[in-house]
N, C-alpha and C positions, 0 to 999 in steps of 0.2 A: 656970390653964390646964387642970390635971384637972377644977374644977367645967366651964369650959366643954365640954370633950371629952363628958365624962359629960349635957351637955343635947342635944348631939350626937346621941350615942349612942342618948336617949334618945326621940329625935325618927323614929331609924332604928325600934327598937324597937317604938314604939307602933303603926305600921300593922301590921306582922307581928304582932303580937298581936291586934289585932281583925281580918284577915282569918282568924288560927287560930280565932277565937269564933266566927267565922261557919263554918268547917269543921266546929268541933265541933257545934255545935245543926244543919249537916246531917250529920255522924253519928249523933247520938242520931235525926233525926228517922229516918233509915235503920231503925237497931235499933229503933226504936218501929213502924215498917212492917212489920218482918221478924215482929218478935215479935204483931200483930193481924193478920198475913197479908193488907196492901194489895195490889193489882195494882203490877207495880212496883215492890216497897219500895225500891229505891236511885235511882228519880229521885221518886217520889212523895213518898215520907216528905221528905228533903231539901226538895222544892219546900214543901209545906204549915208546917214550921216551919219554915224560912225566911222566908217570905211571913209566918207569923201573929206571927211575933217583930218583925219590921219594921212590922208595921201594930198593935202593942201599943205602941209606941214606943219600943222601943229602936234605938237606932242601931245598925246593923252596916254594914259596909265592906265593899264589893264584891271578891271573888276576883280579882285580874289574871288576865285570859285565861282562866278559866272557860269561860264558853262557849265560846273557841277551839279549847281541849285537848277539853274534851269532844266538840265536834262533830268532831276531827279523829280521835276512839276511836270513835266512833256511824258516823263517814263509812269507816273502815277496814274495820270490822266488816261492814256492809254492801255493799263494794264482794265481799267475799270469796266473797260467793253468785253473781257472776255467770258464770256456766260459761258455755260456746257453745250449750248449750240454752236456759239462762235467754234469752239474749239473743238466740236465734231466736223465743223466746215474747213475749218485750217487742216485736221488732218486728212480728209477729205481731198485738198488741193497739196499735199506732199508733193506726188510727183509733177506736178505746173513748179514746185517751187524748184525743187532739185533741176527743173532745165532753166530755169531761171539764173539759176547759182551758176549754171552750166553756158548762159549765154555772157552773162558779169564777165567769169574767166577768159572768158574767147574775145570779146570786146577789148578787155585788158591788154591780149596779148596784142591783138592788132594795133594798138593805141601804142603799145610799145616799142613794135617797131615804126610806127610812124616818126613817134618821136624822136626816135634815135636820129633815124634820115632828115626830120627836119633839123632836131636840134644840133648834131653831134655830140653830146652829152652819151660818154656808157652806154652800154646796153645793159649792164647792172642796174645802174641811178633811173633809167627810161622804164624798165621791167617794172620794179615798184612805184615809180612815181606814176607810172598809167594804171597801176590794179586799181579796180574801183576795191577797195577797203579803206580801212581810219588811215588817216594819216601820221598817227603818233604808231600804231602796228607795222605799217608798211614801213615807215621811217627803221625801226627799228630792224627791221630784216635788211633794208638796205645797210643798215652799218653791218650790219655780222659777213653779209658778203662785200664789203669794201664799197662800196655804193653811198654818192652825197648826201647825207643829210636832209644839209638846207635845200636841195634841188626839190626833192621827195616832197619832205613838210610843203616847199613853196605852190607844189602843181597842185597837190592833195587841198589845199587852202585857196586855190584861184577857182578848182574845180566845184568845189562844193559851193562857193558863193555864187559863183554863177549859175548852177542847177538851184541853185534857192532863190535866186531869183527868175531866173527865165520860166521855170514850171510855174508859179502863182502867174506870176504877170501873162502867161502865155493861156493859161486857160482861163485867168477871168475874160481877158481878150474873145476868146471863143465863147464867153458865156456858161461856162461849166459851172454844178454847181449842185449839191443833195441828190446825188441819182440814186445814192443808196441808202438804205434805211436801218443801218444800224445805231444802236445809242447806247449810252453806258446802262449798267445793271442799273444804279442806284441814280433816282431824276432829282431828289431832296436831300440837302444840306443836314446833317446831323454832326452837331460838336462833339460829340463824344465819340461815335464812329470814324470823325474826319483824323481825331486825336489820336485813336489807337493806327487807324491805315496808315498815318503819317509816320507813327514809332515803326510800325512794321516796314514799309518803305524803305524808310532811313537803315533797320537796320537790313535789308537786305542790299541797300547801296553799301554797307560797311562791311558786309562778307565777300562781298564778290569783288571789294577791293582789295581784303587784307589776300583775296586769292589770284591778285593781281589778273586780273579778270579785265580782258579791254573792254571798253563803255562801262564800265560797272556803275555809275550814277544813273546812265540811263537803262541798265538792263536787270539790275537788283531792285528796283523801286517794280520795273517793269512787270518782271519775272513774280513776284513778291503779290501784285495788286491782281495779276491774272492769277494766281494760284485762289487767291481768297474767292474772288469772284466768280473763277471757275466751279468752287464748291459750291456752291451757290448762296453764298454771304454777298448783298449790298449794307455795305454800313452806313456810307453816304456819299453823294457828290462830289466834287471837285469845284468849287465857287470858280467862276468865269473872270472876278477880277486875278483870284493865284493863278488862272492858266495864262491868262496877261503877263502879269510878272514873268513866269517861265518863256512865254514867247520874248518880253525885254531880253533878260539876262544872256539866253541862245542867240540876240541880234547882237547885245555889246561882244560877248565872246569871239562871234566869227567875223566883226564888222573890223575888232580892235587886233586884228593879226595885220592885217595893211596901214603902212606907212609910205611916206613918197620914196624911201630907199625901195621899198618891194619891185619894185617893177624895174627901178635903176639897176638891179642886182645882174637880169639875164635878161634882157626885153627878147631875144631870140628865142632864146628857150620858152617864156615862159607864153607869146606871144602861138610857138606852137601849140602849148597847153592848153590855150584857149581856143584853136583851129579844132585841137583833137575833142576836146569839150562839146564844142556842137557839133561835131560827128559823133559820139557818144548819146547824145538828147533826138538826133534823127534818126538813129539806130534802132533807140529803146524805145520810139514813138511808132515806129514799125512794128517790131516785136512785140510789144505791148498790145497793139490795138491785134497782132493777130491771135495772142496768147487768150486776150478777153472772148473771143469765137470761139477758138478753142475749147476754154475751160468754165464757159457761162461765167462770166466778170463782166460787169461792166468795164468799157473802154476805158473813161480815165481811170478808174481804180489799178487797172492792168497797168494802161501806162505808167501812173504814180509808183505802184510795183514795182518795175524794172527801170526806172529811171535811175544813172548813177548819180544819187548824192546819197548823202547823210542819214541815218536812221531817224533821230529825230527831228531834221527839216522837214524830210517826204513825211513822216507821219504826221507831224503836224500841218501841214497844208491837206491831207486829210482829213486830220478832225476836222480843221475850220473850216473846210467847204463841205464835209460832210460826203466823202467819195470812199467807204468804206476803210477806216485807220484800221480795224483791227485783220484786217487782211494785206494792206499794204506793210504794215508794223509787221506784221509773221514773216512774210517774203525779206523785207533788210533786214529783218535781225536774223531769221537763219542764210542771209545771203554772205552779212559782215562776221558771224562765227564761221561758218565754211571757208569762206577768203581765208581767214588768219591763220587756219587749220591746216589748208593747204598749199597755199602760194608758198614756202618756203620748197617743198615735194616739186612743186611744178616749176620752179626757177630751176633746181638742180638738175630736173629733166629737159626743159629748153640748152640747158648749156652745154649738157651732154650731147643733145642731137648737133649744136653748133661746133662743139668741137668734133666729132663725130665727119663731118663736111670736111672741116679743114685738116684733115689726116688726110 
C-alpha cells in the first residue's frame, strides 16, 4: 500500500516539478535580460529561453494558465490608465482606428495570397493563418471552413513571437522611449483598493469567459479596470513587482508553444510566415509613422498601434517604454474584436469573387 501511495504521489509530483523547471529557466532567462539590459527583461528574457530550451530539445511542460494570469495583470494594469480624458481621446481617434482595423484587414489579405504562392498550402488554411487576429479565433474559423488547424495556430504563434520581439529590440535600438506622458489614475499602492480591483477584474475575466468571449483574461480584467477608472475611482496602483510576474507568465506562455518539432513540421511554410512577418512590421512601420501626422500621435505610439502582434505584447511594451498603452490598448483591442466579427463575412466574400473568375 505505501509502495502504491508513494507511485501516487509520485505521479502528482512530477508535473509540479517540470512546470517549476520551466519557471525556473524563465527566471534565469529574466536575470540574464536584466543583467545585458534587454528591452523588457521580464517578458523578453523569459520568452527567448524558453522558446530556445524547447527548440534544443528538452521537454518542458506548459505553465497552467500562464497566459491567463498573465493577461488578466497586463489586462489590469492597463485598464488603470483610462481616466475621462483618456477616453474622450480614444473616442476622439474612432475614425484613425476604424482605418486602422481597415488597414490589419487588407494587410491580411495580401499576406494571404503571398502565402498561398509561397507555400502552397490552401487558400483557406493561408486566408486565416495571415489575418492578423488571435490565433485560437482564426484557428477556429479555419476549421468551420475546412482549413488546417495546426498550419493557422503554427503561423499565428511564429508571427506573434516575432513581432514581440523585433518591436522591443528594434526601437530600444533606435533609442525610443517616454515621448508620451500618460500614467495610470492611481500613483499609490492601497491593499484594500488593490483587493477589491482584483475581485472586480477577476470577476469580469469570469463573465466574459462563461460568454466565451475571445481574450477574455485579457479583456474582462481590461474592460472592468477602464470602466472604474473611467468613473473616476483610483483605488490603487498595480505594484511593479505583479506587472513582472504578468510580463513572466505572457513570456513562459508564448515561449512554451516552440519545440524542435515546430519548425521540423513545414520549414516551407512556415519559413514563409516568417518572410510575410517582416513584410507586415515594414508595412505597419509606414502606416504608422504616417497615421501619427495624421492624427497628431506620436510616431512610436502610431507604430505600436498598428503593428501586427498581440493585444497584450504591443500593450505592454507600451507601458514599459512609456509610448502611450492606453491608446495603443484601444487600437488592438477594437482592432482583434473587429477581425473576429468579421473575417468570417470577408472569407465568404473573397471566395465568392474567386469563384466568380473561375466560371
Amino acid at each position: 500500500m505505501n509502495g502504491s501511495f508513494a507511485r501516487g504521489a509520485a505521479r502528482v509530483a512530477a508535473p509540479a516539478y517540470a512546470f517549476a523547471r520551466t519557471i525556473a529557466i524563465a527566471l534565469l532567462g529574466a536575470g540574464l535580460a536584466l543583467w545585458i539590459k534587454l528591452p523588457l527583461p521580464w517578458f523578453t528574457g523569459p520568452l527567448i529561453l524558453v522558446a530556445a530550451t524547447g527548440m534544443s530539445g528538452v521537454r518542458l511542460h506548459r505553465v497552467p494558465y500562464a497566459r491567463e494570469a498573465g493577461q488578466w495583470i497586463i489586462g489590469f494594469a492597463l485598464g488603470l490608465y483610462f481616466t475621462p480624458e483618456i477616453v474622450r481621446l480614444v473616442v476622439r481617434l474612432a475614425p484613425w482606428i476604424a482605418l486602422a482595423v481597415m488597414f490589419a484587414l487588407c494587410l491580411g489579405l495580401v499576406g494571404a495570397f503571398a502565402l498561398n504562392w509561397l507555400s502552397g498550402e490552401s487558400a483557406t488554411t493561408c486566408f486565416f493563418a495571415a489575418a492578423i487576429g488571435g490565433a485560437a479565433e482564426m484557428a477556429t474559423q479555419a476549421e468551420r471552413y475546412d482549413g488546417r488547424v495546426d498550419r493557422v495556430v503554427a503561423a499565428h504563434s511564429l508571427r506573434i513571437m516575432m513581432v514581440a520581439l523585433v518591436v522591443p529590440f528594434s526601437l530600444q535600438w533606435w533609442g525610443v522611449q517616454g515621448s508620451d506622458p500618460f500614467t495610470p489614475a492611481a500613483s499609490t499602492f492601497d491593499l484594500a483598493g488593490f483587493a477589491v480591483l482584483l475581485a472586480a477584474t477577476g470577476g469580469g475575466a469570469a463573465a466574459l469567459t462563461r460568454l466565451d468571449v475571445p481574450n477574455a483574461f485579457m479583456l474582462g480584467p481590461l474592460l472592468t479596470a477602464a470602466a472604474i477608472t473611467a468613473g473616476g475611482f483610483a483605488w490603487s496602483s498595480l505594484p511593479t513587482p505583479v506587472l513582472n510576474i504578468g510580463q513572466l507568465l505572457i513570456g513562459i506562455a508564448l515561449g512554451s508553444r516552440f519545440a524542435r518539432e515546430f519548425f521540423r513540421a513545414a520549414p516551407r511554410y512556415l519559413a514563409a510566415v516568417a518572410l510575410i512577418t517582416l513584410g507586415y512590421l515594414a508595412a505597419a512601420a509606414v502606416f504608422g509613422a504616417w497615421l501619427a501626422s495624421a492624427a497628431g500621435l506620436a510616431t512610436p505610439t502610431a507604430i505600436l498601434a498598428t503593428t501586427p502582434g498581440g493585444i497584450g505584447e504591443m500593450a505592454l511594451t507600451a507601458k514599459v517604454l512609456k509610448l502611450g498603452a492606453p491608446i495603443v490598448t484601444a487600437f488592438h483591442t477594437i482592432r482583434m474584436a473587429l477581425v473576429v466579427l468579421i473575417i468570417g463575412v470577408l472569407f465568404r466574400g473573397v471566395a465568392w469573387l474567386r469563384q466568380g473568375r473561375k466560371s
